[in-house]
C-alpha positions in Angstrom: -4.0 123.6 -71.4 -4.3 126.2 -68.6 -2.4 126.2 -65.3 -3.2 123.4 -62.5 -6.1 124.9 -60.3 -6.2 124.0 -56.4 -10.0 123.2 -55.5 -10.9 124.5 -52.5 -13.5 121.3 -51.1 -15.1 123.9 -48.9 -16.6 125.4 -51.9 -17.1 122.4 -53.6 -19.6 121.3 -50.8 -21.0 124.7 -51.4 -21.5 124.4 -55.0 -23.0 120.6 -54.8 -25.4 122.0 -52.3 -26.7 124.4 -54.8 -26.3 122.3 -57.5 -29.0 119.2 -55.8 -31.3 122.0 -54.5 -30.9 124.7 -57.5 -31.8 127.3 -55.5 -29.9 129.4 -53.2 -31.7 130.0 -50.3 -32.5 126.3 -49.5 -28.8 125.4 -50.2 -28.0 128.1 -47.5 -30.0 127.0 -45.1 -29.4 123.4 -45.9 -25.3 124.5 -45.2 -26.0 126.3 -42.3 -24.8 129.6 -43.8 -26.3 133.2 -45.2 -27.2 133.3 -48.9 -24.8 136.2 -49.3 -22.0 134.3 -48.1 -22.8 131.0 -50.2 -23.2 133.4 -53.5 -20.0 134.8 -53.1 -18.3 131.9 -52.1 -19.9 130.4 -55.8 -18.4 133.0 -58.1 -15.0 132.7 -56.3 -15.0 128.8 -57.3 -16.2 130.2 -60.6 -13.2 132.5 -60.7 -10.7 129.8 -59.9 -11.9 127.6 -62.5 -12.8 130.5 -65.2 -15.9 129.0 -65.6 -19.5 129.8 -65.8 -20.6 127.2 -63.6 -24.4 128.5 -63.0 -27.1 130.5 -65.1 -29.5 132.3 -62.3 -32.4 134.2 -61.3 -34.7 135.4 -58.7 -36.6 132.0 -59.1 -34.1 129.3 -59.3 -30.4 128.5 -61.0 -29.5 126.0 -63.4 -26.3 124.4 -64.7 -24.2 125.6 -67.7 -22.0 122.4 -69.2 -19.4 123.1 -67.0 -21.7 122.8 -64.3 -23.0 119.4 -64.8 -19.6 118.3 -65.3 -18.1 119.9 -62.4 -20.9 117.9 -60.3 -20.2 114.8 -61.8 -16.4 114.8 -60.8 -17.1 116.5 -57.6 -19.7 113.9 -55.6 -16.7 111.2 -55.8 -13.7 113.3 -55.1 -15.6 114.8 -51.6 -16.6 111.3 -50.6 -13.1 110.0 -51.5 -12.0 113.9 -48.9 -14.4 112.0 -46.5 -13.2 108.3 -46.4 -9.5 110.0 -46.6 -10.5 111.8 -43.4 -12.0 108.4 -41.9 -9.1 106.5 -42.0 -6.2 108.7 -41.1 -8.7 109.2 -37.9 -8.6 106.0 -37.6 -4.7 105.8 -38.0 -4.7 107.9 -35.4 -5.8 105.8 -33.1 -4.0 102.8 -33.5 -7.1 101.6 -36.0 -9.0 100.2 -32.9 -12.0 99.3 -34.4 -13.4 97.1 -37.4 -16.4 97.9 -39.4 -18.2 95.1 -40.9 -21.0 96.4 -43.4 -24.0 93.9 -44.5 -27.2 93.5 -46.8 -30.6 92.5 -45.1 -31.2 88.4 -45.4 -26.7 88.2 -44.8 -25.8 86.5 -41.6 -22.2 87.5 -40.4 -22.4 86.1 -36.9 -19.5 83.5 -37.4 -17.2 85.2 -39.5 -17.2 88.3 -37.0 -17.1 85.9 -34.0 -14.0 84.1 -35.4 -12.4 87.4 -36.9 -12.5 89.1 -32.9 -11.6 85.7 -31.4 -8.5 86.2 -33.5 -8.0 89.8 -32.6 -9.5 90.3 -28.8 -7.8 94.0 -29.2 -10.1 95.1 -31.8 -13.9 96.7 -31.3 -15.2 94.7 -34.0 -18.8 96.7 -34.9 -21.1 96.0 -37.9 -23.6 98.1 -39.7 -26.6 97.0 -41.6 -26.4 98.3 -45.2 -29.2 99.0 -48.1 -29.7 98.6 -52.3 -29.3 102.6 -52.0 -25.7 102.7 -49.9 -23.9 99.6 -49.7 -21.4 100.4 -52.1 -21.4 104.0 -50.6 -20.8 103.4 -47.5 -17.2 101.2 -48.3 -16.5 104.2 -50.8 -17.1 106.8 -48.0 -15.0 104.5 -45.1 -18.1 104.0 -42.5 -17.1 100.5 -43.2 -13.4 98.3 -43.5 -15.2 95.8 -45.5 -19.4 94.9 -46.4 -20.8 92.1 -47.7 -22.6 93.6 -50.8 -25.3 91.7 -53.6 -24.3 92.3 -57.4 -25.0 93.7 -59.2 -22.6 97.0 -58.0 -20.2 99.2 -59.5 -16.8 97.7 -59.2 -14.9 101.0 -59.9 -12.5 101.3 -56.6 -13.6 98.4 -55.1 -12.2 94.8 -54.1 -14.3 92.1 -54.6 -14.1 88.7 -53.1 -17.1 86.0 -54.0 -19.0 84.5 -51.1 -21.5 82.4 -52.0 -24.7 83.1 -54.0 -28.3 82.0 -53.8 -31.7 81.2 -55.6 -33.8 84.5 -56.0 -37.8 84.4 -55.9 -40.5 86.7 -56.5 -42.0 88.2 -54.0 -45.9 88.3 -54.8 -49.6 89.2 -52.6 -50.4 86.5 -51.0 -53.8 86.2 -53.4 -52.0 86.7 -56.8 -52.2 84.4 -59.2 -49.1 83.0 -59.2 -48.7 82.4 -55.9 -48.6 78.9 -54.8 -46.7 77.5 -57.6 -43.9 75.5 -57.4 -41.8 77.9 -59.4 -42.3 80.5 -62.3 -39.8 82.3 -65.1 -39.3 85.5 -65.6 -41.6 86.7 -68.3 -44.7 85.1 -65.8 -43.5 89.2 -64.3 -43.9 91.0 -67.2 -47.1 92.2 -66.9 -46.4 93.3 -63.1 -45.5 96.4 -61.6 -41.9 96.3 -60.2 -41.4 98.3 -57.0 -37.5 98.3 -56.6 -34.8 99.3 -58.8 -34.9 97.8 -62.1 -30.3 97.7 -62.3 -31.5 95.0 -59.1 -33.2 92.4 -61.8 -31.5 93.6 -65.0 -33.1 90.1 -66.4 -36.5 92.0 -66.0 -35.0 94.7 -67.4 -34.1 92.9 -70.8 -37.8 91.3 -71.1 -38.8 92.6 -74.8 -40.9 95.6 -74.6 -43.9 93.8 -76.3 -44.2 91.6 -73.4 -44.5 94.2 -70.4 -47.0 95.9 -69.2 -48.2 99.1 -69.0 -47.6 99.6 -65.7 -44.3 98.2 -65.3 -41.6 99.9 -63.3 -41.2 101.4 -60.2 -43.6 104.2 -59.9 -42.5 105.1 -56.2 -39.2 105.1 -54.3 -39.0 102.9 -51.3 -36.3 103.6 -48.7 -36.8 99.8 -47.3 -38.0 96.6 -47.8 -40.2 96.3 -45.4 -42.6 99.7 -47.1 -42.3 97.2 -50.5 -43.8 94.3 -48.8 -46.0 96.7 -47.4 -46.9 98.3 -50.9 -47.2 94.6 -52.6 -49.0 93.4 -49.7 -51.9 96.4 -50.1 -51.6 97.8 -53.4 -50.2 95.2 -55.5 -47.0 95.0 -57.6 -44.1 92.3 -57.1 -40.4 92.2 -55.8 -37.3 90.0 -56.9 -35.1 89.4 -54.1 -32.6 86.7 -53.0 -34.2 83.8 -50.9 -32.4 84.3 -47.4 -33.5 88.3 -48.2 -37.6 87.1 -48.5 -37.3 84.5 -45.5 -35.7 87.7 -43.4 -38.5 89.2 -43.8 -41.7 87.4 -42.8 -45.3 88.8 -43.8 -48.7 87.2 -43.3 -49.8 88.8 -46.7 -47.4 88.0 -49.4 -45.7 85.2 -50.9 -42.7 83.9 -52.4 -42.2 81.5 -55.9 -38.7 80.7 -56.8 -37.6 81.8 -60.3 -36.4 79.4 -62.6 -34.6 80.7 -65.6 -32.5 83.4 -63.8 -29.1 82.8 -62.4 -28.5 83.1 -58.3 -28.0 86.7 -56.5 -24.2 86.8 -55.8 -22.8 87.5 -52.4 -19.2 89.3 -52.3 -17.1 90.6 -49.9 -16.2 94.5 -50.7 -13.3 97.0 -50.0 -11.6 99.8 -51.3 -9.3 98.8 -53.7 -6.5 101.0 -52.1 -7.2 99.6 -48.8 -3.6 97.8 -47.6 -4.3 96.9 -44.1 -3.9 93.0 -43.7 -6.8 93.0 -41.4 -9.0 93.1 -44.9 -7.8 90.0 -46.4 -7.7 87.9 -43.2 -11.4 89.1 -42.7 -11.9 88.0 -46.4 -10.3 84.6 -45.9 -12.7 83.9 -43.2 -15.4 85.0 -44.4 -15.2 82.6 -47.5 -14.2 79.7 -45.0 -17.6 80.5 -43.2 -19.8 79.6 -46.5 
C-alpha cells in the first residue's frame, strides 16, 4: 500500500467538472476559470494520486479506470465537504434556524406549527423537495430533517416511518381504464411510464413478455406537473401516491386506485450522524401528527 494522500477538494470540484462535461473548455467556463489553469490544476491531482485519471484530445477526454472510480467516491465526499460546511455555519450561529424538507402531496402544517410553538426562538423554514433531490438535499444539509417517499437509499440516513398511503395510476382522462373502480398492476403493462421506474419497482418486475414496446420513460421530467402535462397530451401513465394525485388537480387526466400493490411509505429523514435533540423531538411530533 502507498503513503496516505491529502486530497485537495478544490481540485476534486475541478476534476468532477471535467469528468460530467468531458471536455475542458466547457468545464472551464462552467468553473469560472481559464482552460490553462483547470488542465494544470488536473495533472497536479493526477500527480498526487499517481494516477492516469484522464485519456484526452483536441475533441474531448475520457476516463481511464481510475477515473470512473475516483468520480464515484468523489460526488459523496464533496457533498458530505458541503453539508460539513452547512452545519458548523450553522453552529456558528447558535443553530437559529430549522429546515423542514417535504415531497409534493405531504402536508407539514401541524407538525411545524407545534414544533415552533415549542421553540418560539427558532426560524422554523421549509423547502419543497422532488423524486430527483429529496434524499440529496438531507445528504447535502439544505435541510435538518425531510419527509421523503420510499423507496430511497438509506446509506447515511435516519429513517422514522410516518404513515403510508394507497397509490393510483394516473391515466388521460379518455383512456380506457379510466373510470374504473380500481385496476392491478399488469392492466399498465402495455403503457408508457413517464417517471422513474426505481419509483414503481412493482412495474419494474412485470415479466418482460407482458410489456409493451414502448414501455419506459422515454423523456426526463423535472416536475410533475410537465408529466400530467405529457399524459394529459401525448399519452402514457404515472404511479403516484393518492394525497400526491389529489395535490395536483387537472381537467384532463384521471386517477384509478391500484389494487395488488402495497401503500407508498412516508418517513421522516436525517443524517444519520446528526446529534442535535432538536431532530428527534421534530420526529416525535411528526409521528404524533399522523
Amino acid at each position: 500500500m502507498g503513503d496516505a494522500v491529502d486530497v485537495d477538494l478544490r481540485k476534486l470540484r475541478y476534476f468532477v467538472a471535467v469528468a460530467e462535461e468531458m471536455h475542458f473548455g466547457r468545464a472551464a467556463e462552467r468553473l469560472h476559470i481559464t482552460q490553462p489553469v483547470l488542465s494544470r490544476q488536473i495533472r497536479a491531482l493526477e500527480g498526487e494520486l499517481r494516477a492516469r485519471l484522464l485519456t484526452r484530445n483536441r475533441q474531448s477526454s475520457e476516463l481511464t479506470a481510475a477515473g470512473r472510480q475516483l468520480l464515484e467516491d468523489a460526488r459523496p465526499l464533496l457533498t458530505a465537504a458541503q453539508a460539513l460546511s452547512r452545519r458548523v455555519q450553522q453552529a456558528a450561529h447558535e443553530a437559529s434556524t430549522f429546515t423542514v424538507g417535504f415531497m409534493p402531496g405531504i402536508t407539514v402544517t401541524g407538525a411545524v406549527r407545534a414544533f415552533t410553538a415549542s421553540h418560539p426562538e427558532l426560524d422554523v423554514q421549509v423547502i419543497r423537495t422532488s423524486w430527483d433531490n429529496q434524499v440529496q438535499a438531507v445528504h447535502e444539509g439544505l435541510v435538518d430533517v425531510s419527509f421523503v417517499r420510499l423507496p430511497v437509499d438509506h446509506r447515511g440516513l435516519t429513517l422514522r416511518p410516518v404513515f403510508r398511503e394507497p397509490r393510483v395510476a394516473v391515466l388521460p382522462s379518455d383512456h380506457r381504464l379510466a373510470g374504473k373502480q380500481s385496476i392491478g398492476i399488469a392492466d399498465l403493462a402495455a403503457e408508457r411510464l413517464l417517471q422513474d421506474p426505481d419509483a414503481v419497482p412493482e412495474w419494474r418486475d412485470l415479466p418482460d413478455r407482458a410489456r409493451g414496446e414502448g414501455a419506459g420513460p422515454r423523456t426526463a421530467f423535472r416536475t410533475v406537473e410537465e408529466k400530467l402535462e405529457h399524459v394529459a397530451t401525448t399519452g402514457g401513465v404515472l404511479v403516484l401516491p393518492l394525497s400526491t394525485a389529489v395535490y395536483y388537480t387537472h381537467t384532463d387526466v384521471a386517477h384509478v386506485p391500484i389494487d395488488d400493490i402495497g401503500p407508498n411509505e412516508v418517513c421522516l429523514a436525517w443524517s444519520a450522524d446528526r446529534r442535535s435533540p432538536l431532530v428527534p423531538e421534530f420526529a416525535d411530533i411528526a409521528t404524533a401528527q399522523h
